[in-house]
C-alpha positions in Angstrom: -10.1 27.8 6.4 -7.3 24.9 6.8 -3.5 26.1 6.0 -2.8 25.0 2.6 0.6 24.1 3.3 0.1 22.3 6.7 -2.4 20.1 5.0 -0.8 19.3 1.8 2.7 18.9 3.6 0.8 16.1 5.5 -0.5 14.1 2.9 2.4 14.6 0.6 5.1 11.8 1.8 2.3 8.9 1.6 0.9 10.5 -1.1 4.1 10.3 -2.7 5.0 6.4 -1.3 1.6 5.2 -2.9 2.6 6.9 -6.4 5.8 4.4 -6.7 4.7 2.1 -9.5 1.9 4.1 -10.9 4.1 5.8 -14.0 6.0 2.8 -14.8 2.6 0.8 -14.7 1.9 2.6 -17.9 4.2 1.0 -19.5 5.4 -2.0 -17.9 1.3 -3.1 -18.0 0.5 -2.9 -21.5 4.4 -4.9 -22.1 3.2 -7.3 -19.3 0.1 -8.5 -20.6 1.3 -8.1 -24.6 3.4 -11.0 -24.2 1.0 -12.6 -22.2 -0.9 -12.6 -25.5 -3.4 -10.2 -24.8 -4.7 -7.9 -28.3 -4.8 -4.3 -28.7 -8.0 -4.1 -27.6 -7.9 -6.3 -24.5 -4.5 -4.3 -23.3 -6.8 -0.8 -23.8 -9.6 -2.8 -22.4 -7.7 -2.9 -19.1 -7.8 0.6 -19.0 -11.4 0.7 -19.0 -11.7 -1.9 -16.0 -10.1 0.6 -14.1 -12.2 3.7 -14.7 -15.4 1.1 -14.4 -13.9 0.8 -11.1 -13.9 4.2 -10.4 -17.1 5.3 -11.8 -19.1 2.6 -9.4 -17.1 3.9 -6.3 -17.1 7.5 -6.3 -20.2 8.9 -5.8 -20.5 6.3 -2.5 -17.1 7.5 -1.3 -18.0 11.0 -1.9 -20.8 11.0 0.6 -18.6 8.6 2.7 -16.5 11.4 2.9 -18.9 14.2 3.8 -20.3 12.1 6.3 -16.9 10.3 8.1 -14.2 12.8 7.7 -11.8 13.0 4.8 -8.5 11.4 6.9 -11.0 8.2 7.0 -11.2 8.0 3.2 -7.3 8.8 3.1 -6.2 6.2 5.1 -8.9 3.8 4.1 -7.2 4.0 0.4 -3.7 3.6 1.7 -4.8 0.2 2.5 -6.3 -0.5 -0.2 -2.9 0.4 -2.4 -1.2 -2.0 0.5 -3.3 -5.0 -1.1 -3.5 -4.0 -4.9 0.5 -3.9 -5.0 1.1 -7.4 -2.8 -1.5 -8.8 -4.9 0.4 -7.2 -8.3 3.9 -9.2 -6.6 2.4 -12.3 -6.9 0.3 -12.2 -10.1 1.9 -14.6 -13.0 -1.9 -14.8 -14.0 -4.6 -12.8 -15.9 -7.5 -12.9 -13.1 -4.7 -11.8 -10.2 -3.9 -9.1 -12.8 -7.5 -8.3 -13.0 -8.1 -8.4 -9.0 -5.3 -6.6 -8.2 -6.2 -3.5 -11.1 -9.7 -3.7 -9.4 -8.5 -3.5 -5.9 -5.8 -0.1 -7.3 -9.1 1.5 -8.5 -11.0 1.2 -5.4 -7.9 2.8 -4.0 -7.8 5.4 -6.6 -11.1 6.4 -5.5 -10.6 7.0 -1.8 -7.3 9.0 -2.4 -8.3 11.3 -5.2 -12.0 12.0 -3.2 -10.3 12.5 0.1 -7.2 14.5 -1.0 -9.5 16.7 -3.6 -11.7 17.3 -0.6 -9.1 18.9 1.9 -7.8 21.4 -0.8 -11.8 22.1 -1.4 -11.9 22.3 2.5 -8.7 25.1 2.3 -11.1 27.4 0.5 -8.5 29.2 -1.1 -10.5 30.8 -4.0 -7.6 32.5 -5.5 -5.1 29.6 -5.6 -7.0 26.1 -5.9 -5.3 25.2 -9.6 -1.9 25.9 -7.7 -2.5 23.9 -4.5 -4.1 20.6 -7.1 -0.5 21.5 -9.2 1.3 20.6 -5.8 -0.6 17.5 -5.6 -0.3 15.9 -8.9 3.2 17.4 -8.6 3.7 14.7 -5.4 2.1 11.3 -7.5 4.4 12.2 -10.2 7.8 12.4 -8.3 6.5 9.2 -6.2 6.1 7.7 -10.2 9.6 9.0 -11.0 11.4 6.9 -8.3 9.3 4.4 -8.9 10.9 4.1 -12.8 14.5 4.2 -11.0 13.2 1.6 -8.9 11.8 -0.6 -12.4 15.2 -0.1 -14.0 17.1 -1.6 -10.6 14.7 -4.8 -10.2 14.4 -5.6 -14.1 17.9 -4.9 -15.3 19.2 -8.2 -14.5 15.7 -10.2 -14.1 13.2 -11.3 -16.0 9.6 -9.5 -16.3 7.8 -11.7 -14.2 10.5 -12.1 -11.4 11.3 -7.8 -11.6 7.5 -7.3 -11.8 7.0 -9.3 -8.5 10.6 -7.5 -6.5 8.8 -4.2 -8.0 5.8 -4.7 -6.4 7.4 -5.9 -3.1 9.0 -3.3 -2.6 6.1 -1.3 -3.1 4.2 -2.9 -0.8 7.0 -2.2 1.8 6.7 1.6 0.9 2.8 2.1 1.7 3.0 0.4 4.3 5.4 3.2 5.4 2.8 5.5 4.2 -0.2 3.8 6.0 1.8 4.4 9.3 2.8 7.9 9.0 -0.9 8.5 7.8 -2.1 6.9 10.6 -0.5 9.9 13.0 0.4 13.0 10.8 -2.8 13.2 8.7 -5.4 15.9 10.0 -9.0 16.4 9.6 -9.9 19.4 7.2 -14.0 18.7 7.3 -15.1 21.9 9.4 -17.9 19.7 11.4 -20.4 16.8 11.0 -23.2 17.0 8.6 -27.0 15.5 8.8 -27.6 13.5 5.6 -30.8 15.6 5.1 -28.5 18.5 4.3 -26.5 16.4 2.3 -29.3 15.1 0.6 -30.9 18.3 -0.6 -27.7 20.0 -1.8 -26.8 17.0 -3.5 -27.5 18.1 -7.0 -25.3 20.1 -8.8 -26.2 23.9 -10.1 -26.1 24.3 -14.0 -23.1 25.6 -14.7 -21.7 22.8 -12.4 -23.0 20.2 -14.1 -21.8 22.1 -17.3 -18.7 21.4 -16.1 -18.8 17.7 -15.5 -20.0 17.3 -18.9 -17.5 18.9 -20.3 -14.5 17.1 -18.3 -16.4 13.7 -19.1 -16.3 14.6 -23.1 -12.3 15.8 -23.0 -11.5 12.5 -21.1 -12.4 10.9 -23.9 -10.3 12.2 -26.5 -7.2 12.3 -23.7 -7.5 8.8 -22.4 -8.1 7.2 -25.8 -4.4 8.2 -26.7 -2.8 7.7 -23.4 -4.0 4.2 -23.5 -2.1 3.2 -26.7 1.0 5.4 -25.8 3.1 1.9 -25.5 1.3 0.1 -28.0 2.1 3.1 -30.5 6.0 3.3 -29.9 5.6 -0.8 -30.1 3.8 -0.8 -33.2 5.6 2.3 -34.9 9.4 2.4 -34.0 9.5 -1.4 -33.0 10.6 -0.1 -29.3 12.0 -1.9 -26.4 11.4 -0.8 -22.9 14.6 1.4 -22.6 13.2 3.6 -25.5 9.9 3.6 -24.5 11.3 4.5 -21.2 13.3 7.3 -22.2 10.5 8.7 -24.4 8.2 9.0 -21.2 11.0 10.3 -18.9 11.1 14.0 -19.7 7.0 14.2 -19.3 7.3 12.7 -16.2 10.0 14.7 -14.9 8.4 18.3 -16.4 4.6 16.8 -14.8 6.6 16.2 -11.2 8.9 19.3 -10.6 6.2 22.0 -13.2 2.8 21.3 -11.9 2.8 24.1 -9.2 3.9 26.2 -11.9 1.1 25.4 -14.2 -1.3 25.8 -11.8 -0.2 29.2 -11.0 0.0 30.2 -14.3 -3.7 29.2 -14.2 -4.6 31.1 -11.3 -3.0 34.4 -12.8 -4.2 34.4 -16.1 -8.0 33.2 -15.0 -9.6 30.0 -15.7 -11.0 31.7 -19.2 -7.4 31.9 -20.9 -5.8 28.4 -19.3 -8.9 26.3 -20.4 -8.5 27.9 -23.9 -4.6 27.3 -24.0 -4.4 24.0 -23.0 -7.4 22.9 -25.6 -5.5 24.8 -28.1 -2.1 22.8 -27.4 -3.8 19.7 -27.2 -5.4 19.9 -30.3 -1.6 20.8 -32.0 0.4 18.5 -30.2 -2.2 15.5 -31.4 -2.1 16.7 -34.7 1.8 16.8 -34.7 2.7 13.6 -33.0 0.7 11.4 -35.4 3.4 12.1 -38.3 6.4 12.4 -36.4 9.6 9.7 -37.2 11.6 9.8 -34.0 10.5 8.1 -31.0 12.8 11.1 -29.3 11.0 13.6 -31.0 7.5 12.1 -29.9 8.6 12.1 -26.2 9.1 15.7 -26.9 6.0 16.6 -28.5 4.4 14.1 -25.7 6.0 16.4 -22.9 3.7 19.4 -24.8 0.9 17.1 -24.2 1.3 16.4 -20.9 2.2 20.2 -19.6 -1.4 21.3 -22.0 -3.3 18.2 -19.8 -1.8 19.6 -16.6 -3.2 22.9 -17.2 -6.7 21.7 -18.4 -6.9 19.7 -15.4 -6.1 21.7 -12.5 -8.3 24.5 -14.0 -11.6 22.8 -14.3 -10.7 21.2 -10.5 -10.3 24.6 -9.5 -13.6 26.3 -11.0 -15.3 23.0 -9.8 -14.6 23.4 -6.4 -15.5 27.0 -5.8 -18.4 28.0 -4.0 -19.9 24.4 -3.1 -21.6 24.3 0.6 -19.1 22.6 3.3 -21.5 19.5 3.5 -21.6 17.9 -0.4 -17.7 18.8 -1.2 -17.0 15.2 -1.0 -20.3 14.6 -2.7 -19.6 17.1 -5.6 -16.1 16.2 -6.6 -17.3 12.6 -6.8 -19.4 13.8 -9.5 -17.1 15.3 -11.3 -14.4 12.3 -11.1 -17.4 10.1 -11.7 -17.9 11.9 -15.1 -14.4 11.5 -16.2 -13.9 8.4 -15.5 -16.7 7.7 -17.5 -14.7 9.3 -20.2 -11.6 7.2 -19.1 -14.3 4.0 -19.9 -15.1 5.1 -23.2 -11.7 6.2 -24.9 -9.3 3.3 -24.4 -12.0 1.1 -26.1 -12.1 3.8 -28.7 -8.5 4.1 -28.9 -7.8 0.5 -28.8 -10.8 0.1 -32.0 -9.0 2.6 -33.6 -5.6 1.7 -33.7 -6.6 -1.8 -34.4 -8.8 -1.6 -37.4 -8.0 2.1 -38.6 -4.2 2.2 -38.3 -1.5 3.7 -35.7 -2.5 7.5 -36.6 -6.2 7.4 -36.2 -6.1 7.8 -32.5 -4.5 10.5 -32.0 -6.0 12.5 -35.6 -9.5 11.5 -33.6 -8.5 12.9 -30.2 -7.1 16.0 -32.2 -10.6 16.5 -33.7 -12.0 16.2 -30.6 -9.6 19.0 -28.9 -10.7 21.7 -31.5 -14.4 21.2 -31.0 -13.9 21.4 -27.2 -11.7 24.5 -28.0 -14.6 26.5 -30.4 -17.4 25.7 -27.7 -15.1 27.1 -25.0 -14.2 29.8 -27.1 -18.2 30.6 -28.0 -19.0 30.2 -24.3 -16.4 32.7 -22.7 -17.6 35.3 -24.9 -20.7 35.5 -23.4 -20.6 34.7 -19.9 -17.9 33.5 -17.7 -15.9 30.5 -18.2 -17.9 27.2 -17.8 -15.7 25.4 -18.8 
């Protein structure tokens, strides 16, 4: 077993550098490509690129990753970051936008496989929700400085022009974090594997793939409303990018310092309770935020979202990743991402239909709908046997 802290100290300042733009992406991409005349549908749309992306990669990096190492795969998607961002810092054009989206989810993939991998590789049962809390907790204080850093470059400057210093100076930073990759990262995979093994414990048990199923279906109903979160203040409070900015601030600050927190929280009241929570305060907060008035008020209610999403997350990574042989980790958890970014394919374009054709509260009256099923089949399901998620 790898010291938790010794690995995830080691991956956390590049894991942190790469993270820079990726919260004020959400909303500076949707604004980006709006006035580059883009509908509802084509803004959701790129969304959906993005997990397409994902879903082709991962199950190819996964077995990259039992076979190579996991600090190849790490620094491998380090430089792919590198050329997503200098690509965004020069795109004044849809296809660069496109290329450089493409290139960040080829990135996406070799990060979130290789750093899901070494905490799968710690093998510490008890507290895997907590150590994936300390991880997303990193991305979203790398996303946090990242806003700072949106404010400083498009204050005074036009979109395009901050857009490009933004992603320059992002650039700069993983660069930074390819370096220090390079000679602080360790190597977590215990030893080499034959691709025979890997081959025949490729499949996943049952109540594995019970799992999967179940993260691919609630990715749907979250990713459907996450993609229109800009749109919606846009369409509904006639926002500028200081509102919408101060709206997503307090999420973002409670998903970068709480996230340990929640995870623990998961780890002490079992997997059973948090999974049954967090669908519980999904379903609520969806329900709620479709009727409120205040764009302050939504970032609140939003914040609710985020902290139930948190939990629900780190709980079904950390049932996932229990008991699955040293040699198909990499392979496993690629399956599992696959899955949900299968769901992160399917509910933007539902979102985006939604909100389009069937007005600004369909999405999220949908996605609530959605949460409450998921919440009675958990609920039927941990009654008889343990969770499944």
């Amino acid at each position: 077993m790898i010291a938790e802290n010794n690995v995830l100290a080691r991956i956390s300042f590049p894991v942190f550098l790469i993270s820079l733009p990726l919260t004020a992406m959400n909303v500076l991409l949707p604004i980006f490509t709006t006035r580059l005349g883009l509908t509802p549908v084509q803004v959701t749309g790129l969304f959906s690129v993005f997990s397409l992306g994902l879903v082709i990669f991962r199950i190819i990096i996964g077995h990259v990753s039992d076979r190579v190492g996991r600090k190849p795969v790490f620094i491998s998607g380090i430089i792919f970051y590198l050329l997503s961002y200098f690509i965004y810092s020069k795109a004044e054009t849809i296809p660069l936008i496109y290329s450089a989206r493409g290139l960040q989810s080829i990135a996406a993939v070799f990060i979130s496989i290789s750093t899901y991998s070494m905490i799968a590789d710690m093998n510490n049962r008890n507290n895997n929700a907590h150590s994936f809390g300390k991880l997303n907790s990193y991305t979203e204080k790398g996303g946090l400085v990242g806003i700072a850093l949106s404010f400083v470059f498009l204050y005074n400057n036009r979109l395009v022009v901050g857009w490009g210093y933004l992603f320059t100076a992002c650039t700069l930073a993983v660069i930074v974090a390819l370096i220090y990759a390079i000679f602080n990262t360790i190597e977590t995979k215990a030893s080499p594997s034959n691709s025979t093994d890997i081959k025949t414990k490729s499949l996943l048990a049952p109540h594995k793939s019970r799992i999967v199923a179940f993260n691919l279906i609630a990715r749907i109903f979250t990713s459907m409303v996450f993609s229109i979160f800009v749109l919606y203040l846009q369409m509904k409070f006639n926002s500028d990018l200081l509102e919408i900015a101060l709206a997503f601030i307090l999420p973002s600050l409670v998903s970068a310092f709480a996230s340990p927190y929640i995870g623990k929280v998961s780890d002490n009241i079992g997997a059973k309770k948090a999974v049954l929570a967090s669908l519980i305060m999904l379903f609520v907060s969806m329900l709620v935020i479709s009727y409120l008035g205040n764009i302050y008020w939504y970032g609140v209610v939003w914040t609710i979202y985020c902290i139930a999403l948190t939990m629900l997350d780190v709980t079904i990574n950390s049932v996932f990743v229990q008991d699955i042989a040293e040699e198909s980790k990499g392979m496993a958890i690629g399956q599992l991402t696959t899955a949900a970014n299968i769901g992160n394919i399917i509910g933007p374009i539902i979102g985006g239909l939604a909100l389009q054709n069937a007005g600004l509260q369909s999405p999220y009256l949908i996605s609530s709908l959605g949460f409450i099923v998921l919440f009675l089949y958990s609920l039927v399901k941990s009654r008889n046997q343990e969770i499944e998620v």
